[in-house]
N, C-alpha and C positions, 0 to 999 in steps of 0.2 A: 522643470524637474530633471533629476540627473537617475539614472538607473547603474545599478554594479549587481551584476551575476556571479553569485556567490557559492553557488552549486547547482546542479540539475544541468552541468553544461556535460557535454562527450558523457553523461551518464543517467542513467532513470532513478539516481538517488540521491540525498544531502539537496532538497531544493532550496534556496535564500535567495532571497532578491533585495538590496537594500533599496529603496527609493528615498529621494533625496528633496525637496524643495526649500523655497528660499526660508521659509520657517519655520521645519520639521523634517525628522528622516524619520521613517517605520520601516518591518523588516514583514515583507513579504512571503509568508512559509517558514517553519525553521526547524529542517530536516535533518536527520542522520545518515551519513555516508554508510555506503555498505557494499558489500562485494569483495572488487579488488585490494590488497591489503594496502595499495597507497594511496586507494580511496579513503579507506576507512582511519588510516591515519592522518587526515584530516581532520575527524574530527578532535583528532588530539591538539590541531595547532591554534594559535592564538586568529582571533577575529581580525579580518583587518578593520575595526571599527571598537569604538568602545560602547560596550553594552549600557551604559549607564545612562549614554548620551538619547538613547531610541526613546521617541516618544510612544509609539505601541509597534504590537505584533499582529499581523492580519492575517488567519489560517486560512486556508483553501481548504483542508480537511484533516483527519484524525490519523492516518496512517502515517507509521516512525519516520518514514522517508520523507516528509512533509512534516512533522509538528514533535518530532524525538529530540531533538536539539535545546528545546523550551526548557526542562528543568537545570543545563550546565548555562544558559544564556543568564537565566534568574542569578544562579548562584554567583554568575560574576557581574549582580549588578545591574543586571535590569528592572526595572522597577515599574513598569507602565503597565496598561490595558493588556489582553491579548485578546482581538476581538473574533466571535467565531459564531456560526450558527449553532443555535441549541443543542443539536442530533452530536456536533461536531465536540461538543464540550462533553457531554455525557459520555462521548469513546473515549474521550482524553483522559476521560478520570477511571478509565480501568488499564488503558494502553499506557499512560508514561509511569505508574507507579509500578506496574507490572512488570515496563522495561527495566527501571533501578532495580527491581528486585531479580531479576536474571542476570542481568549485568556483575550486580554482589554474589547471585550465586555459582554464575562462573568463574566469578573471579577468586573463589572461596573454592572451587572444584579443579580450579586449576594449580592452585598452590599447596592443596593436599597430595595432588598428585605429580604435581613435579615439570607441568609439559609447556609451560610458560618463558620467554626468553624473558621475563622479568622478575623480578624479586625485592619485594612481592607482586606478583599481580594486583591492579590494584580497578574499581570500575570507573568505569567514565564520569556515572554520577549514581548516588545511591534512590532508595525508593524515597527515605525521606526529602533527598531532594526535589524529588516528582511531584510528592504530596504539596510541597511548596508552594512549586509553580504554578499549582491547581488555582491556588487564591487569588490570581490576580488576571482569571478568564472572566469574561467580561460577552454572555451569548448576545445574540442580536439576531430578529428577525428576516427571511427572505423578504426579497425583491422589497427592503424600505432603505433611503438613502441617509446613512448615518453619520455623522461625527466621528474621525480616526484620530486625527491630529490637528493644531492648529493650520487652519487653510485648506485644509484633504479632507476628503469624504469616502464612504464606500457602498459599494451596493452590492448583495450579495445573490446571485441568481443559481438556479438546482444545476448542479451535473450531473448525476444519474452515476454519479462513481460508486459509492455509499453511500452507507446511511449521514445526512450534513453535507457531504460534498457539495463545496462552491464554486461556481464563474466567479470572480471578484472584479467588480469595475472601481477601481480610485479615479479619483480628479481630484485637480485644483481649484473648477473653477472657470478653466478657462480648457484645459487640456485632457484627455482621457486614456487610462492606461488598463486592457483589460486585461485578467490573467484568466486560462480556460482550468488552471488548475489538471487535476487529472477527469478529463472526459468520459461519462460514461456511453454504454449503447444504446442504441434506441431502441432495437427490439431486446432489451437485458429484461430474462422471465420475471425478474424482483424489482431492479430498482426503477424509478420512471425516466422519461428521457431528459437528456438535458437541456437546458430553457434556450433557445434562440440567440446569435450572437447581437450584442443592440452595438450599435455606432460609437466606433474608436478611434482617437486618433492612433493608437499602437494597438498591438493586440500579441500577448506573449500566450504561446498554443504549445504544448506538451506534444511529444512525436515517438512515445514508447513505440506506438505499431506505425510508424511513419513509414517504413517498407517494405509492409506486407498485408495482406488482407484476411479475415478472419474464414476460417472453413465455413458455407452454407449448407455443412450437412448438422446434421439433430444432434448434440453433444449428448443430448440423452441415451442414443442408441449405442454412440462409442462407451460413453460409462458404464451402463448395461452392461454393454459385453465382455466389456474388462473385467468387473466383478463378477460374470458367471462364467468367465472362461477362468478365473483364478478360483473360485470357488470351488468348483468340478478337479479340479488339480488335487484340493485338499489346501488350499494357498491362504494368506491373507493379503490383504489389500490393505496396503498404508500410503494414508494421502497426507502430503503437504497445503497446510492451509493457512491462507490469513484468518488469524482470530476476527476478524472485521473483515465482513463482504464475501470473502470465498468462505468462509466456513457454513455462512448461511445460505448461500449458493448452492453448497453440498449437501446440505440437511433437506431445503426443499427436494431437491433432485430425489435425495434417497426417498425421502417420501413418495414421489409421483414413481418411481420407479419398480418397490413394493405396492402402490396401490393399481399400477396397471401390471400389475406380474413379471416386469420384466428380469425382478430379482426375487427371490425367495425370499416369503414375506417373514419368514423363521431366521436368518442373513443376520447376526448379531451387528449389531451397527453401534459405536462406539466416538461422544466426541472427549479427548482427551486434553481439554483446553478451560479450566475455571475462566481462564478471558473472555473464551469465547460465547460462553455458557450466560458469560454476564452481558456481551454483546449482544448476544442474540435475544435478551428480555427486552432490550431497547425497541427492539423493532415493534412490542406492543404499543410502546409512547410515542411511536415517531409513524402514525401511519400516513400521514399525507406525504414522507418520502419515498415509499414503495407502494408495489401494482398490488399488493397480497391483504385478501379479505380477512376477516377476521379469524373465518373456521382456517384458512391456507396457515395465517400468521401463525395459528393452534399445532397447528398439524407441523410446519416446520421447528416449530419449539418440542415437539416431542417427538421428532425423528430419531433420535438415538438414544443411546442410554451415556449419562454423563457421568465424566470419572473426575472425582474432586479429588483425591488425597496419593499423595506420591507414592505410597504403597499399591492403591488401586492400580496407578500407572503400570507399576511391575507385572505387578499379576496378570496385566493383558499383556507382558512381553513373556509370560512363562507359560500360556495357554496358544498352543500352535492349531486349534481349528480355524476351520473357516470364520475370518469376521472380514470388518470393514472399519480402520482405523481413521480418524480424522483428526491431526493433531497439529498445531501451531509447530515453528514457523514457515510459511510459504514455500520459501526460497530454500529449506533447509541450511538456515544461519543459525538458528539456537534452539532452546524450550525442547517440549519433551520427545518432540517428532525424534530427535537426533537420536534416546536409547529405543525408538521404537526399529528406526533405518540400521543402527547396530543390531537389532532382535532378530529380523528377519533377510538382510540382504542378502545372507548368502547358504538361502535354501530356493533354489531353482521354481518352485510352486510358489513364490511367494510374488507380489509386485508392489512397486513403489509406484503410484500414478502422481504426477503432477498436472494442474489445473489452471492454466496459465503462465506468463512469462517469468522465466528464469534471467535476471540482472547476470551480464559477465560476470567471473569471477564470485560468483555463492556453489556452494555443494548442488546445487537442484542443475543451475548449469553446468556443471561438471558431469552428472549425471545422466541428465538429456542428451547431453553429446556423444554418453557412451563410455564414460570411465569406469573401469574393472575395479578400483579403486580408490575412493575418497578415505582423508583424514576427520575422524570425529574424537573431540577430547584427546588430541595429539595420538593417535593411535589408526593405523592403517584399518580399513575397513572394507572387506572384500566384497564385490559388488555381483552375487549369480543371480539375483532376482529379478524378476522380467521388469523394465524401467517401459513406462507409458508416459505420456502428456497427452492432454483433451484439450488443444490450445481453444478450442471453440468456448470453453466457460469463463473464458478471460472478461474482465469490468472494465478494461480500456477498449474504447473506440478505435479501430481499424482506421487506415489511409485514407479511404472511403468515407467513414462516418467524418473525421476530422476534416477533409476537403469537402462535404456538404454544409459543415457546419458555420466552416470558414465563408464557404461562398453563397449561405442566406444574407450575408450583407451587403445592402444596396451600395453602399458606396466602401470603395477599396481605401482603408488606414494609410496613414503616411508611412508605417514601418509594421511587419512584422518579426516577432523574434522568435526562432524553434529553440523549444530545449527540452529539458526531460528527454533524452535519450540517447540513445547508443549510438555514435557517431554515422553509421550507416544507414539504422532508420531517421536521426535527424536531416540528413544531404537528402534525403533520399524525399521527404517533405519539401525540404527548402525549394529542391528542382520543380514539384509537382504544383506549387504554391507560384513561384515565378513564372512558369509554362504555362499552367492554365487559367488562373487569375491575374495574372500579369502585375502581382503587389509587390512593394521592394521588400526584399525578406532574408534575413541574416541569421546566420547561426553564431552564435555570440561562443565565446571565447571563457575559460572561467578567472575569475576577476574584471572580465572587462567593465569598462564604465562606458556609457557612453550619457549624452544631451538628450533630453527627449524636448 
């Protein structure tokens, strides 16, 4: 088998992996660049591969940075399986048509308005072509070893990321290549831990938090206090959220947090995400992938009030009491979060919390670091609202969790590969991986190919 890193290399986005054997190649992930702007133009550039050629696609999981790629991959030509666990297929079908359908609408919001270096602006891929790619997922059971391609097989085991998140192990047959996918935690309040690493001769491990370790104080008590100290102000509280995993992250929280008083159980709480809204219904179908009972499961489905229609949206940006907003996307890159961060950033009472890691190069990292000023919709946007991050509600596994997980393996791989992340926290694994396991271990390069 031959392997080429196709993205997820020096970044925590766009992951692809092509693999290659003597009878089939399939494509490992097939993510969206995002962040820095010569990330993201990537994904405007041609494949070095022809899509036509792939015999399937094998998802690790539902999140755009991982599986956003799929509807412009179809349109030029792919034609195969995409195989994926159940939980992982049912995100896909509200995430990538949802993505074409933002994509068009920025791209329709920018040529009315003018602030585009092109003309016209035009989207990456529309929703119709999302709805496309839908037709040709293909779910598949956990931990059963399946059919991918001729000669290749897969086996897919829980990561504790989201909802579907997979370990992926492929073989030939003779050889084994496992991907950790993105890792979730072990003590994560939702989702369960991720399954045990089994015996590989390679093992490619994601390193978002490769150099750093997560806070062991209660994320509960910092959130808490965030929203009753912006409360008391007269403030709102607008959070950045993945419509998948952090949004229901936050919904349980806000639940446990009204029912132990730690917030005003009167605290209007607001999620403004139809994705999210449909996300978070999955989590009734999919309960053998989270820790949460049935009354929990009840109880997070009805922590907020949800806002479906773009008008509703407004109206929560022209009422300045105390609430608590939760709105798609994460990173503040797109969706409605963006005229929410325009509504209030520059009334001092007000705060923006992020919940987890901000990717180089997105508005959330611009923001955490302290910019007075980000661009939204090509227009300066002045930044007086108190900026927080709870980096402790974060879904990826710490340095820690990922070198435990690493080193339940009795016998050390012939190779390891980091990737998935930020140049710093990848080196910063690779050392901790060489040092204390003593495994040969490479941060790959993007395009590199190498033999397995």
């Amino acid at each position: 088998m031959r392997i080429q890193f196709l993205g997820g290399t020096g970044t925590v986005t766009g992951s692809k992996y092509l693999l290659a054997s003597e009878h089939a190649s399939i494509l490992l992930d097939c993510g969206l660049f995002q962040g820095y702007k010569q990330l993201r133009l990537r994904n405007w550039a041609p494949l070095p591969f022809d899509p036509a050629q792939l015999d399937a696609v094998v998802l690790t999981h539902a999140h755009l940075d991982h599986s956003g790629y799929l509807p412009l991959l179809v349109k030029e030509g792919f034609r195969g399986r995409i195989l994926c666990t159940e939980a992982t297929a049912d995100l896909c079908r509200i995430l990538l048509p949802d993505s074409g359908h933002l994509q068009e609408e920025d791209a329709a919001f920018a040529n009315r308005h003018g602030y585009s270096q092109h003309s016209p602006a035009l989207p990456l891929y529309t929703e119709e072509d999302a709805r496309a790619c839908l037709r040709q997922f293909a779910p598949v059971p956990f931990d059963t070893h399946v059919p991918v391609a001729p000669g290749l097989g897969a086996k897919f085991s829980r990561a504790g990321h989201i909802l579907g998140a997979a370990i992926v192990a492929i073989d030939d047959g003779s050889r084994r290549i496992t991907f950790s996918g993105d890792l979730g935690r072990s003590d994560d309040p939702v989702m369960v831990a991720p399954a045990p690493l089994e015996a590989s001769d390679y093992v490619v491990v994601e390193s978002t938090y490769g150099d750093r370790l997560h806070e062991r104080s209660d994320p509960l008590l910092e959130l808490g206090a965030v929203i009753r100290d912006t409360a008391a102000r007269g403030g709102v509280v607008v959070i950045p959220a993945f419509a998948v995993g952090r949004a229901q992250n936050l919904l349980y929280a806000m639940h446990q947090l009204k029912q132990s008083g730690a917030i005003p159980a009167y605290l209007p709480v607001f999620l403004d995400s139809p994705m999210a809204r449909d996300a978070t219904a999955i989590y009734r179908k999919h309960r053998q992938d989270h820790r949460l009972s049935g009354e929990q499961c009840e109880a997070m489905c009805h922590a907020a009030t949800i806002i479906n229609t773009v008008e509703e949206s407004k109206e929560l940006d022209r009422r300045q009491s105390p609430k608590v907003i939760i709105s798609a996307s994460g990173m503040a890159t797109g969706g409605r979060v963006l005229h929410h961060i325009k509504a209030f950033a520059d009334d001092h009472r007000n705060t923006i919390l992020f919940a987890g890691y901000q990717a180089g190069g997105t508005r959330g990292a611009a923001l955490v670091g302290g910019a007075d000023t980000v661009r939204i919709h090509g227009q300066p946007v002045r930044i007086r609202a108190q900026v927080a991050c709870v980096d402790n509600l974060s879904a990826h596994a710490d340095s820690d969790d990922i070198m435990a997980w690493l080193g339940a393996l009795g016998k050390a791989p012939r190779r390891t590969f980091v990737t998935h992340g930020e140049p710093a926290a990848s080196e910063a694994l690779r050392s901790r991986i060489k040092h204390e396991l003593k495994w040969d271990c490479l941060v790959p390069e993007h395009l590199q190919e190498l033999r397995l």
